[in-house]
N, C-alpha and C positions, 0 to 999 in steps of 0.2 A: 488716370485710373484711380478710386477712390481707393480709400483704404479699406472701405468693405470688401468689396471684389478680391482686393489683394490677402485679404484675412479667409477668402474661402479658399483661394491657391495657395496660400499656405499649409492651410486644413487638410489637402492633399496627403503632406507629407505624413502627419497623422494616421490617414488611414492604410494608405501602404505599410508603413511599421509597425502598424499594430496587427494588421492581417498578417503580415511576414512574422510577428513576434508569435502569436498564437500559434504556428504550424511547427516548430522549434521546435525541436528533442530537448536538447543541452539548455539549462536555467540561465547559465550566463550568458548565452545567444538572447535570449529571450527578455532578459533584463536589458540589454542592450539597448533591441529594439524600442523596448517601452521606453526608456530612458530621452532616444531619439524621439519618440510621439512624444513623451512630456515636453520637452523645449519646443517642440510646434505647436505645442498645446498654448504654451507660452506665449511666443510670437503672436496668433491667433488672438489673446485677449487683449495682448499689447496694442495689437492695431482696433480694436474695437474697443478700447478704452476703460475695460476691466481689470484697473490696478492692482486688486487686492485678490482677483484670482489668479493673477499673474504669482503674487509673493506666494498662497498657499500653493499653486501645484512648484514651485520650486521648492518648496519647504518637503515637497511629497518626494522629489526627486533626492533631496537629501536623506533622508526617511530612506529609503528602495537603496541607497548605497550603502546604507549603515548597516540596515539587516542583512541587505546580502553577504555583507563583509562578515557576519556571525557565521551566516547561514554555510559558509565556505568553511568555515571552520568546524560544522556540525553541532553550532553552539546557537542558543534563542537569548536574544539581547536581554539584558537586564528590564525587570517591570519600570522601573525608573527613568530605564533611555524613554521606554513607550510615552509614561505622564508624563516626561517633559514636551514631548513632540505636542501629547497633546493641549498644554497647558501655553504652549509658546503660541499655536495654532488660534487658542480661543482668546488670547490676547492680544494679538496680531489685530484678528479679526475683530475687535472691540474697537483699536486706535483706529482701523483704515476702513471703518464701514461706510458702505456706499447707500445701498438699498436692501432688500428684502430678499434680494437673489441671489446675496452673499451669504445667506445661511445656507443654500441647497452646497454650494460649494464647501462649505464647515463641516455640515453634516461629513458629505461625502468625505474630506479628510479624516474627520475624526472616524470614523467608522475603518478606512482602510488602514488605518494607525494601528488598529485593533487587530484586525483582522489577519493584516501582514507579520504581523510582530507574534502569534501564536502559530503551532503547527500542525492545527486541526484543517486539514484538505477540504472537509464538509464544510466549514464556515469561511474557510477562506472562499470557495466555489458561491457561495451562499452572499460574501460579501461581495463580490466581482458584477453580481446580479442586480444588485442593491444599489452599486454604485452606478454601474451603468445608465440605470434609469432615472438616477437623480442627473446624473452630469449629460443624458439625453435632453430631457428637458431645460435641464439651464444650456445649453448650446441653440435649443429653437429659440430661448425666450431672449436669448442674445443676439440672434442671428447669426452664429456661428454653425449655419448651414450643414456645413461639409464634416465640422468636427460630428457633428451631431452621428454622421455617419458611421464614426468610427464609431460612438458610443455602441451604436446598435449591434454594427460586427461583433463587437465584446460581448451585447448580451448575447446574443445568438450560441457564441463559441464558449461563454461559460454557464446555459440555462442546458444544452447539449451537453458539457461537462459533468454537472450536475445529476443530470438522468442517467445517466451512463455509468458515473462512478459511484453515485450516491443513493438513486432509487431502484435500480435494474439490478449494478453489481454489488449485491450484498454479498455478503463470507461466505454462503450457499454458492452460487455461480463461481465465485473464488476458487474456492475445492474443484469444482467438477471443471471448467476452465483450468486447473491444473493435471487434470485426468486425460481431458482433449490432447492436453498436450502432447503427455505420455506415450498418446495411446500408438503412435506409432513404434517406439520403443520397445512396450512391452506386448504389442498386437493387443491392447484394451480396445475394448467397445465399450461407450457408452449409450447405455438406453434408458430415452427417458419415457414417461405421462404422466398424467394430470396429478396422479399419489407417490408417486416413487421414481426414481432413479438405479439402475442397475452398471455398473463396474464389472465388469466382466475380464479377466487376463487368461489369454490362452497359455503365455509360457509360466505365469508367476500363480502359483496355490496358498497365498500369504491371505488374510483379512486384510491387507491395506492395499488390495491389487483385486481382491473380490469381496463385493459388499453390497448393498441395498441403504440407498438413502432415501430415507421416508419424510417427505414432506411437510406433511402435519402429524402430531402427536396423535391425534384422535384416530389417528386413518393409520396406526403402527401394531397395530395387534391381527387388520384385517390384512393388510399388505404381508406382513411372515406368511402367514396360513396362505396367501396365495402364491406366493414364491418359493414357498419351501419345498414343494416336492420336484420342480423344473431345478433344483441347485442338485438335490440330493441323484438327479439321475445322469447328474454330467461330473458326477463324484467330487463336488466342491462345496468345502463346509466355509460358506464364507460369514460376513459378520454382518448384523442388521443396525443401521447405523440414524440416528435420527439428532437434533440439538434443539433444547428445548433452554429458555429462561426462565419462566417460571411454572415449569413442572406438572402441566395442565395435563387434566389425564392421567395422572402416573401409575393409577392402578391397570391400565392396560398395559404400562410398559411391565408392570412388575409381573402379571401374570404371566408374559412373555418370557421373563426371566427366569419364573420357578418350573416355565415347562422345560425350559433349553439351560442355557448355560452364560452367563455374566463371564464374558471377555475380559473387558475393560470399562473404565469411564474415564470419559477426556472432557480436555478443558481447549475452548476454543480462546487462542490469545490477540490481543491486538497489541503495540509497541501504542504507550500512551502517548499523547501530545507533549510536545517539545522538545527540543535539539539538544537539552542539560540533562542526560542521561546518566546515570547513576552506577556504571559498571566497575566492577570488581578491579582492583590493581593487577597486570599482571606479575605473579610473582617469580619469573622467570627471565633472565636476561635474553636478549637477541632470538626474541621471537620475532618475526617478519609473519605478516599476513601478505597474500597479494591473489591480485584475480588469475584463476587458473583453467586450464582447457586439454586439448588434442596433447600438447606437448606432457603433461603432467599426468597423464591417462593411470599408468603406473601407479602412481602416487597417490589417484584418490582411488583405484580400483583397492589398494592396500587398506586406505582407512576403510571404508565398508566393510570389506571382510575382516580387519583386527579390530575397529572400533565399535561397530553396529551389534553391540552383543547386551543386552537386558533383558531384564526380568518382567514380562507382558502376562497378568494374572497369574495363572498357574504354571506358566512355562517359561521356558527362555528363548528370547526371539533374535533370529544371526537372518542375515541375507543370505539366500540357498547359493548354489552353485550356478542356478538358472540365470537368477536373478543378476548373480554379478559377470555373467557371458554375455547378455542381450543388452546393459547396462556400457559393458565396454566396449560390443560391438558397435552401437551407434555414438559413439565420445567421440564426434570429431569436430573440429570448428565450425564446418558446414551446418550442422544439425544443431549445434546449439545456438548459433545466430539465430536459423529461421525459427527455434522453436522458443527460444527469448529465453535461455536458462544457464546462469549464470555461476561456474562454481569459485567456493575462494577456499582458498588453502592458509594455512597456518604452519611453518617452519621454524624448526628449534634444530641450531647448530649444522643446517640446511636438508633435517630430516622432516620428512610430512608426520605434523602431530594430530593436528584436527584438520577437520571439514564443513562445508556448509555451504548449501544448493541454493540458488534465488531464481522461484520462477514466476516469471514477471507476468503483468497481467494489466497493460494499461496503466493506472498508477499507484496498480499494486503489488507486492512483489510477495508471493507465498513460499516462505522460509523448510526448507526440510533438508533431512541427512546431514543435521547437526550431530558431530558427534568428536572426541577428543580419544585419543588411545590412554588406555588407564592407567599407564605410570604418569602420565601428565596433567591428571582431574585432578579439580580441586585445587590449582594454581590461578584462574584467571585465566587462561586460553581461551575457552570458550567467548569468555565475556570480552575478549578482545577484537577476536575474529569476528564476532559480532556487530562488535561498534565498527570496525573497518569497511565489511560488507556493508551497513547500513548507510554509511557515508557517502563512500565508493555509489550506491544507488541513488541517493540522493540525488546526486550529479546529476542524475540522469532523470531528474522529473518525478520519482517514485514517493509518494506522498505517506502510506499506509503500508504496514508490512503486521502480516498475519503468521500461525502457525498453529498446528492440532497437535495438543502434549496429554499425556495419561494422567489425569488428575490423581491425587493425594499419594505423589510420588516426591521426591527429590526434584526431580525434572518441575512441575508445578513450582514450588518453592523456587528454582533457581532462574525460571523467568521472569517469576513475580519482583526477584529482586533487581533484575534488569530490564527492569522498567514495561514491562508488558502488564497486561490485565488481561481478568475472563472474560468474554463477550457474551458466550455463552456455552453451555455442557452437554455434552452426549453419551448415549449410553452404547455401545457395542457386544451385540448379543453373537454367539456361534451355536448351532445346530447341536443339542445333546446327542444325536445318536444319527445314524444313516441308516440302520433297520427297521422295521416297526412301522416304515413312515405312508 
């Protein structure tokens, strides 16, 4: 049997691993697999005589151990480790070049060098794409048949990734996929069409359980006037919600505002790129964070009603009574597996101090009921628990991690310093009056 033949039975191996690595929950499953496709990938050039693709995808392979070794640690390698990969790469590639189809392989090195070593989801998804199609074509023009095969799986499962998480699931579907979730919880309905979205809670009379999300800016002055009197006759003053970047229209929001009444303005956040996050020292000894559930029901039922207490424009806003019965009703393992929502608790001296919900959404995880009891603010708690949870999901494939905070608060400022940014803002309008209407 030639060595061709036996470079496509190889290639085999490749594509099984790389389908099995693609279907993975856990990252270090997933690295594994690829790991194993890389040295078939190996093998595959070795018998078809491609020396120096053989050195870079081993070079790649060493590459994919170093970052993962950060990545476990929730830490982004140094800019330095990356230029050297890629400086070692294009030198390499200088002494051992063969022809014209060792650049398609360079490229593609240098390019995942990049890509892997930042912690942007989008461009990582974006480089998976990129590369796929380069290392397709050099697998036909090689006649590496079979690898070629896997290349394609790959594009397929991250061009699909892509649309999913990058063009469909914006911060919009985020929210309201965390509403879906809810909604058996709190008996929310959500309804949507073409200009608005409605949030509806039969047991919760809060604005952050009834509200109207308005699509487009332009389309937010006619959307009130036609929702408003269907709220007012089911006796729910809820809040008119829209997120705009750069403010198109705003005189329709504002006439909105001078006929009703300015709730709040929020600031939508994202956790920026990369794993060297910036959180606060905690300044308290033997705090323990850890993931918590069914067992610790007690525990986070206490933080909600002693921590969840601020100041929300003109009022002060606590979880009702309702809220925290239908909340504890459904806290059990069962319900938070199927519904992807993850809480982690914060302990000092093995008393519950803070809290913080993570509800997952593919590989994004929407952060809420952060909150610390107030003899223990302003120590670093929060910014712990934070980085803990974020970790802790990491593990798990979670790329992006969002959150809706009340702009030109405290709360803005202290995300900002851990490491989050605005995406974009909202304004939250409530009903002036229920008579007259």
């Amino acid at each position: 049997m030639s060595y061709f033949y036996i470079a496509q039975i190889v290639s085999v191996v490749t594509v099984i691993t790389t389908a099995i690595g693609i279907l993975q929950k856990e990252k270090y499953k997933t690295m594994l697999c690829f790991t194993i496709a890389n040295i078939s990938i190996m093998a595959t050039y070795f018998l078809l005589g491609r020396y120096l693709s053989i050195i870079l995808v081993g070079m790649a392979c060493l590459r994919t151990f170093v970052y993962y070794a950060f990545a476990v640690k929730n830490k982004q390698p140094n800019g330095y480790i990356m230029a050297s990969f890629q400086v070692v790469c294009v030198i390499t590639s200088m002494l051992l070049w063969e022809d014209y189809l060792d650049l398609l392989m360079l490229i593609n090195l240098g390019l995942l060098t990049y890509t892997t070593w930042q912690d942007n989801m989008k461009i990582l998804r974006v480089g998976y794409i990129i590369s796929s199609i380069l290392l397709f074509v050099y697998d036909i023009l090689v006649h590496a048949y079979v690898g070629a095969v896997s290349e394609f799986i790959m594009f397929i499962a991250s061009f699909v990734s892509f649309i999913r998480y990058d063009v469909i699931n914006k911060i919009d579907n985020i929210v309201l996929t965390f509403y879906k979730t809810i909604s058996e919880m709190y008996k929310t309905k959500v309804q949507e069409n073409s200009k608005y979205t409605q949030i509806i809670s039969q047991y919760i009379d809060d604005v952050y359980n009834n509200f109207i999300y308005v699509s487009k800016t332009e389309d937010f002055k006619e959307v009130v006037q036609q929702t408003k009197v269907q709220w007012l006759q089911v006796n729910r003053t809820p809040a008119y919600y829209l997120k705009t970047q750069n403010r198109e229209n705003m005189h329709k929001i504002m006439d909105v505002i001078r006929e009703n009444k300015l709730l709040y303005h929020d600031a939508w956040m994202k956790l920026k790129s990369g794993y060297n996050t910036n959180f606060k020292h905690c300044m308290l000894e033997n705090v323990i964070c850890k993931p918590c559930g069914e067992k610790e029901k007690k525990d986070i039922i206490h933080i909600l009603d002693a921590g969840f207490v601020h100041q929300m424009g003109d009022g002060v806003y606590k979880y009702g009574e309702n809220y925290l019965n239908v909340f504890e009703k459904n806290l059990n393992d069962l319900f938070l597996h199927e519904k992807k929502i993850a809480p982690y608790m914060a302990y000092y001296n093995h008393q519950p101090i803070a809290l913080l919900v993570c509800y997952r959404n593919g590989t994004n995880d929407f952060l809420c009921q952060i909150t610390t009891l107030l003899p223990y603010r302003r120590k670093g708690v929060a910014s712990k628990l934070i980085r803990y949870a974020i970790a802790a999901e990491r593990k798990l494939g979670i790329g992006d991690f969002y959150l809706v905070i009340e702009k030109y608060t405290g709360l803005e400022a202290f995300f900002m310093k851990n490491n989050f940014e605005e995406v974009a803002e909202g304004f939250c309008i409530g009903l002036k009056s229920r008579t007259n209407q």
